[in-house]
FISEPA-239308 format. One line per 8 residues: for each residue x, y negated, z of C-alpha. Coordinates in Angstrom, 2 decimals, decimal comma, m for minus. Layout:
N
X Y Z | ...
//
This chain:
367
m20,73 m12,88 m24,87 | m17,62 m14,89 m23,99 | m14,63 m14,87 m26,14 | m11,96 m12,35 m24,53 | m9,30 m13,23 m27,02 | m6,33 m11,09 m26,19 | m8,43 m9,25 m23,68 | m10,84 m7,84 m27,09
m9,63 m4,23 m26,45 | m11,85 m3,30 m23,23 | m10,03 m1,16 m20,27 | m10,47 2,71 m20,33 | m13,04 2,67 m17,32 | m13,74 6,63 m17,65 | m9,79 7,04 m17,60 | m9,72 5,22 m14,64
m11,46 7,14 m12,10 | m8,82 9,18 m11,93 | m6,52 6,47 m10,05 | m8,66 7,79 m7,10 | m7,65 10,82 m7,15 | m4,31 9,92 m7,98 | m3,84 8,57 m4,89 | m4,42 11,80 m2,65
m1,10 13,12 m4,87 | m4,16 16,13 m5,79 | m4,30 15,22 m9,74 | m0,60 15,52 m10,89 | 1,93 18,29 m10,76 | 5,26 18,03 m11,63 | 7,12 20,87 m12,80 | 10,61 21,49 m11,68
12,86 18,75 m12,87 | 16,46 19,79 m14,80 | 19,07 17,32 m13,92 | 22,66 17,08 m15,12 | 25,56 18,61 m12,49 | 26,72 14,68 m11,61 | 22,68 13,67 m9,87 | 22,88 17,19 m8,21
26,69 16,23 m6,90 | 25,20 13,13 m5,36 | 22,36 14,70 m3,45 | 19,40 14,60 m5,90 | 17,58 17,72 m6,73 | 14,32 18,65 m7,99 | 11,83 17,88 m5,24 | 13,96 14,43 m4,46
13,15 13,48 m8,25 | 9,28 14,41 m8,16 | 9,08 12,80 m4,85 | 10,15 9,39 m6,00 | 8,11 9,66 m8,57 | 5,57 10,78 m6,51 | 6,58 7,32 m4,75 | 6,31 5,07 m7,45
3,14 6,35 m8,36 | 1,66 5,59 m4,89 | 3,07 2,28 m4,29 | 1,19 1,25 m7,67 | m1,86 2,60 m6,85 | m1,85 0,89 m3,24 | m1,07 m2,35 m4,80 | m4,11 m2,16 m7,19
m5,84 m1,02 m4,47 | m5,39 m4,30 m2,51 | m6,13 m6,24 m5,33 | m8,68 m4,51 m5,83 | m10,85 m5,27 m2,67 | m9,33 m8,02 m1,88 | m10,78 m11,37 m2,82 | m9,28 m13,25 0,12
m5,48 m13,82 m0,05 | m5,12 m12,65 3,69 | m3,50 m9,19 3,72 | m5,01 m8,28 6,83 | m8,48 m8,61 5,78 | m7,83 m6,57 2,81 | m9,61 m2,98 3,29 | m6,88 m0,03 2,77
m9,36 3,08 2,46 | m9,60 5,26 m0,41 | m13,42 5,24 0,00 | m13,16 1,04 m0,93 | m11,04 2,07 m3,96 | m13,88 4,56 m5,39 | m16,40 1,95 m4,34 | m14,96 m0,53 m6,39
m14,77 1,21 m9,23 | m18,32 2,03 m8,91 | m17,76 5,71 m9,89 | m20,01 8,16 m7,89 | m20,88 11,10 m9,89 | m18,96 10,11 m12,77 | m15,43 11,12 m11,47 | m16,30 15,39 m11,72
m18,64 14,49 m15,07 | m15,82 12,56 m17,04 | m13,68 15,60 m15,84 | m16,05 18,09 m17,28 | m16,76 16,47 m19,89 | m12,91 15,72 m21,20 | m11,68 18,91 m19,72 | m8,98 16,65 m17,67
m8,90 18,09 m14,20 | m5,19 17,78 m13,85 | m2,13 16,25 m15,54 | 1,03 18,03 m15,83 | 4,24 15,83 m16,35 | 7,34 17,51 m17,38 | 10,51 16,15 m16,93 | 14,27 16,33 m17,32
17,18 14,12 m16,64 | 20,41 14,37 m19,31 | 23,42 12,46 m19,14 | 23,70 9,83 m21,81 | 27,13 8,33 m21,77 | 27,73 6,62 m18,38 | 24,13 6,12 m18,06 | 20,94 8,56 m17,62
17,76 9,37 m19,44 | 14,62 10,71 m18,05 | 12,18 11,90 m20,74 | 9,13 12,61 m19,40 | 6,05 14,78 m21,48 | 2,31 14,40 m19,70 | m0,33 16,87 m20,70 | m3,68 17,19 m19,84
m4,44 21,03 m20,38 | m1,35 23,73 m20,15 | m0,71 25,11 m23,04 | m1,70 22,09 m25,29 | 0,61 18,96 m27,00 | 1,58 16,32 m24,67 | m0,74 13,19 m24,46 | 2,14 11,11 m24,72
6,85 11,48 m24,73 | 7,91 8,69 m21,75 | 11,79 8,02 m22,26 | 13,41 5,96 m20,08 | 16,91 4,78 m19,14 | 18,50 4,58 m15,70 | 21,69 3,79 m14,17 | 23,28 6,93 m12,06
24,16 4,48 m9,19 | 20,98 2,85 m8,53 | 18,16 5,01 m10,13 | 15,28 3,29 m8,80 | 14,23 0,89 m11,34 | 14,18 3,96 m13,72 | 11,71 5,93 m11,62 | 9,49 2,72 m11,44
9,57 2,17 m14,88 | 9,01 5,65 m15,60 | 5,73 5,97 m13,01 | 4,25 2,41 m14,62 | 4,12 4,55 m17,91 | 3,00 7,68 m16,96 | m0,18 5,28 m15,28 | m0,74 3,53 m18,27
m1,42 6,69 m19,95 | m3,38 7,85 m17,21 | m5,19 4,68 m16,29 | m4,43 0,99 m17,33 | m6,70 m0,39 m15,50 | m5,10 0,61 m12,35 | m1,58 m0,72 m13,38 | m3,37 m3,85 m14,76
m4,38 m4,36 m11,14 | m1,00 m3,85 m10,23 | 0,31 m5,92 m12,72 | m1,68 m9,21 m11,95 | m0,70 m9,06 m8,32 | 2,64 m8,99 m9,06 | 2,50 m11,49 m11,41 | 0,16 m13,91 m8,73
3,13 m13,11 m5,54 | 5,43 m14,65 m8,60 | 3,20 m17,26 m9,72 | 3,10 m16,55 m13,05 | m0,01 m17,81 m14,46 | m0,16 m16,91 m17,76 | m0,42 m13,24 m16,40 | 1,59 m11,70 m19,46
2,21 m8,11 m18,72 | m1,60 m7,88 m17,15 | m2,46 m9,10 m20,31 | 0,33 m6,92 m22,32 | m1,16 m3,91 m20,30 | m4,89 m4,81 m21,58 | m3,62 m5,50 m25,09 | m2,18 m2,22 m25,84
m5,03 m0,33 m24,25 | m6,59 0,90 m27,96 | m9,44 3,49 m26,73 | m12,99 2,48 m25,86 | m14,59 3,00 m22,65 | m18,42 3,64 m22,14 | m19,66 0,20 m22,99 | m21,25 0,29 m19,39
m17,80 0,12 m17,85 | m17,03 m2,90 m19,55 | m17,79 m5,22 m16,46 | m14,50 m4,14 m14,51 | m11,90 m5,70 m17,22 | m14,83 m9,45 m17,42 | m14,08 m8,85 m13,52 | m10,80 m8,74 m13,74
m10,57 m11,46 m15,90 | m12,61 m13,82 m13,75 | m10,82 m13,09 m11,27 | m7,49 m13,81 m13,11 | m9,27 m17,39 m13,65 | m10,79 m17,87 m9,76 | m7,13 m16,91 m8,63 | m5,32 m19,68 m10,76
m8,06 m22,26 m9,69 | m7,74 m21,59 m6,30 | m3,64 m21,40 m5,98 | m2,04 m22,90 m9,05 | m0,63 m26,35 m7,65 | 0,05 m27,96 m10,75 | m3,31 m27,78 m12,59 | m4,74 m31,01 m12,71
m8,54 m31,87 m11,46 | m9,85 m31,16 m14,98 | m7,45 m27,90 m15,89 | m8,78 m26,53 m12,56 | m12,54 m27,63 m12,91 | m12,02 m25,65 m16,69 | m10,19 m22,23 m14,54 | m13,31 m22,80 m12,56
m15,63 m22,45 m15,52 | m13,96 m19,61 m17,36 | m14,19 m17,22 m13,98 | m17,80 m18,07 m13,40 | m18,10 m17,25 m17,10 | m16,45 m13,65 m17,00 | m17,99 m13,07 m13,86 | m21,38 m13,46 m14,72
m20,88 m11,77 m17,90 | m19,88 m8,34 m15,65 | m22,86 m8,58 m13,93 | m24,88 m8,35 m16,98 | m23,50 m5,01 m17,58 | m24,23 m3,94 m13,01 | m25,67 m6,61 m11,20 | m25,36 m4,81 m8,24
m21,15 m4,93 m8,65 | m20,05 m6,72 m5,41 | m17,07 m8,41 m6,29 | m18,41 m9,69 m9,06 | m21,01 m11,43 m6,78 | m18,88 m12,09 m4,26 | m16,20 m14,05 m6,93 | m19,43 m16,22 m8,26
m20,10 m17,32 m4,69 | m16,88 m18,24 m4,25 | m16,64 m19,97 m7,56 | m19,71 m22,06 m7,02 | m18,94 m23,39 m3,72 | m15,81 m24,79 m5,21 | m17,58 m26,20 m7,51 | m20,08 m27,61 m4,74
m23,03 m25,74 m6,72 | m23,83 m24,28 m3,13 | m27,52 m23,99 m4,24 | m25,87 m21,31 m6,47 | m23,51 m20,59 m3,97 | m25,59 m19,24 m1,46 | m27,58 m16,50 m3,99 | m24,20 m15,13 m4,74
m22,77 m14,41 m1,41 | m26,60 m13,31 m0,26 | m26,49 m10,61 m2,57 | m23,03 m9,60 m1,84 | m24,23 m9,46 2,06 | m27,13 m7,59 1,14 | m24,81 m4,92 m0,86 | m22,22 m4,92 1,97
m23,42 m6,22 5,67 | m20,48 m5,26 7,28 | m17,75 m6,68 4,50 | m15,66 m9,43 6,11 | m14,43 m10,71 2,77 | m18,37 m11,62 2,53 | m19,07 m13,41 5,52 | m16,06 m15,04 5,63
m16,27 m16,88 2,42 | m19,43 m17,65 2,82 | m18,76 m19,61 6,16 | m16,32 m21,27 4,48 | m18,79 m22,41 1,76 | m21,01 m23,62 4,35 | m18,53 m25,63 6,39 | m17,77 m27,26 3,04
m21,42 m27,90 2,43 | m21,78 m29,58 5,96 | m24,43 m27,02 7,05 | m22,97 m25,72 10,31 | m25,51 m23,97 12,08 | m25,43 m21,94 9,24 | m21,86 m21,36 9,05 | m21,68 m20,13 12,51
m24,18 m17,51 11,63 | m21,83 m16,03 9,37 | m18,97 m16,86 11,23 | m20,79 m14,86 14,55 | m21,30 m11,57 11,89 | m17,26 m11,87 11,00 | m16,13 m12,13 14,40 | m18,89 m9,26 15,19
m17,76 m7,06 12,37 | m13,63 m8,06 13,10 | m13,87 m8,63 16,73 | m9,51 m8,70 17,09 | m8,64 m11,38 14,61 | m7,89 m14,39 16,44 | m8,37 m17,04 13,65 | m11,90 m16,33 12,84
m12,75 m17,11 16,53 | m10,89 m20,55 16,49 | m12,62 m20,70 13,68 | m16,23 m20,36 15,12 | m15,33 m22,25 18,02 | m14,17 m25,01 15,67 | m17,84 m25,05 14,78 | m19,52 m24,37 18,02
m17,87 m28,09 19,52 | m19,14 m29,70 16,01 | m22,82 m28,64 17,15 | m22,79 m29,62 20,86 | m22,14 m26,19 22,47 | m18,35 m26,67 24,49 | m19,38 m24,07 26,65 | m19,47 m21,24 24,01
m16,82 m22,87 21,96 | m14,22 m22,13 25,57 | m15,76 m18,78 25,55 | m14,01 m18,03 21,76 | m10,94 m19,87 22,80 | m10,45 m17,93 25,28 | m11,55 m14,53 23,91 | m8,89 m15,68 20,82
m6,28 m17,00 23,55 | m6,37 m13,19 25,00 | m6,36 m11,75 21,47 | m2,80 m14,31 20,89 | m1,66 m15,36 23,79 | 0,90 m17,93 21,80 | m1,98 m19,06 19,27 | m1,42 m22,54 19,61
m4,75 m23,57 18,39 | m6,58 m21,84 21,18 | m3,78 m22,97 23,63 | m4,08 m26,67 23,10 | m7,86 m26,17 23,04 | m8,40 m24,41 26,62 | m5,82 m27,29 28,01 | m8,09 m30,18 26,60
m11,04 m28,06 27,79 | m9,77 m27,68 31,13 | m8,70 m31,37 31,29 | m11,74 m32,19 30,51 | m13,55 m30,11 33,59 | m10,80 m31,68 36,51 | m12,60 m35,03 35,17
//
């Protein structure tokens, strides 16, 4: 079992199906908010408070939902549905039996705003049953003339109470957009998470945490050859060891085919991304990494398989038909190379790629 270091404490994985639900705005309820005379003088009243809170909330959820499902670096490829989020987290059934079974089919949050010398303070108490004591007291400060940052702050805590698994995920794309590649509040957020989960949802924080590694490999600059061929190792090794625990967890599978090919082990390579093909046909993230792979590897034929499924499964992006039609003029075949040029020339009409393409074509044809 690899060494997790500061990562020991595992991620509450049954807490975390409820960052699904979380999403719809179905699983909370706010009660009415008190706020001093001064916030109500400058517009704010309850429902504005529990809305941007209510705000907060979502914008952290969508961000660990991108992260989430999204391997590739390309927003546009990355899959925005609810339905992916659940998927990833592999939950099924479990969502209504860990809700049974802890008695957790809402959360409450009470708040109130009081003055506090030229400043504000929003204490916030989340339950989990009516009637009960409050799971955990959230105090926060906030400036009256820009109280933003205190309803962010104030949502990020309520969510790692909830779920820290879902503001990990949050966390760690942050921290990537800012390069910051020690990852210290993803790992502050893991750190502090003291519960168990199920030992069988152990394989989403050694995902996580191979991922952490494949992302450094593959965009921190400064690493030398041997720093990134060691980033290289540790994701392979957290990514195998989550699919010990499910096997049939596609990111997981997907990250190992990835991590291979850069290594140029595309024997290994090519197992990984066929069994994240075979659990998902019809994901792009899939096919697309795989042709890459395969263009790396020199094997073109097969390449523009995979390359024919992407542009088959995301028949409007422009670049994955340059792409293909990169590869059809590398095996002989101009003709259906012009075809995607000009299928990605419609698509773009200033894609310059395609542009300069269909004028060399056509030059070619007047000769």
């Amino acid at each position: 079992m690899p060494d997790l270091g500061i990562f020991t404490v595992p991620l509450l994985g049954a807490i975390a199906v409820f960052g699904v639900a979380l999403i719809t705005g179905d699983d909370i309820s706010f009660a009415d908010v008190k706020l001093p005379a001064t916030m109500q003088w400058n517009g704010y009243d309850s429902q504005v408070v529990v809305r941007a809170l209510t705000n907060e909330l979502r914008d952290i959820n969508e961000d660990a939902l991108s992260e989430a499902t999204g391997l590739s670096v390309e927003q546009s490829y990355i899959d925005q549905s609810i339905g992916d989020f659940a998927e990833y987290f592999g939950i099924g059934k479990l969502v209504d039996g860990t809700r049974n079974l802890l008695h957790m089919n809402k959360y409450y949050v009470v708040c109130e705003i009081k003055a506090d010398g030229d400043k504000v303070l929003l204490t916030a108490l989340l339950f989990t049953r009516v009637g009960e004591k409050p799971v955990d007291v959230i105090r926060v400060p906030g400036d009256p003339a820009d109280l933003r940052p205190m309803f962010a702050q104030a949502a990020n805590r309520l969510l790692v109470d909830i779920s820290p698994y879902i503001v990990a995920l949050h966390d760690f794309k942050t921290e990537l957009n800012a390069k910051q590649w020690d990852f210290p509040k993803t790992r502050q957020v893991l750190a502090e998470t003291i519960q168990m989960p199920p030992p069988e949802d152990d394989y989403l924080a050694y995902d996580l945490i191979g991922r952490l590694h494949l992302r450094r490999a593959q965009q921190d600059e400064s690493l030398t050859a041997s720093a990134r061929q060691a980033e290289i190792g540790l994701a392979i090794q957290y990514l195998t060891a989550a699919l010990v625990q499910n096997p049939d967890f596609f990111y997981s599978n997907l990250g190992l085919g990835v991590a291979y090919a850069m290594n140029r082990q595309f024997e290994l390579s090519d197992l990984y991304f066929a069994k994240a093909v075979e659990l998902q046909p019809n994901k792009l993230l899939a096919r697309e990494n795989w042709g890459r792979a395969l263009v790396r590897a020199n094997r073109l034929r097969d390449a523009a398989y995979q390359y024919v499924a992407a542009v088959e499964i995301a028949p409007d992006v422009a670049e994955l038909r340059n792409t293909l039609a990169d590869i059809y003029v590398k095996l002989g075949h101009p003709e259906a190379a012009l075809g995607q040029w000009e299928a990605a020339h419609k698509l773009d009409p200033l894609n310059g790629q395609a542009i300069a393409h269909l004028k060399e074509m056509g030059a070619r044809n007047v000769q």
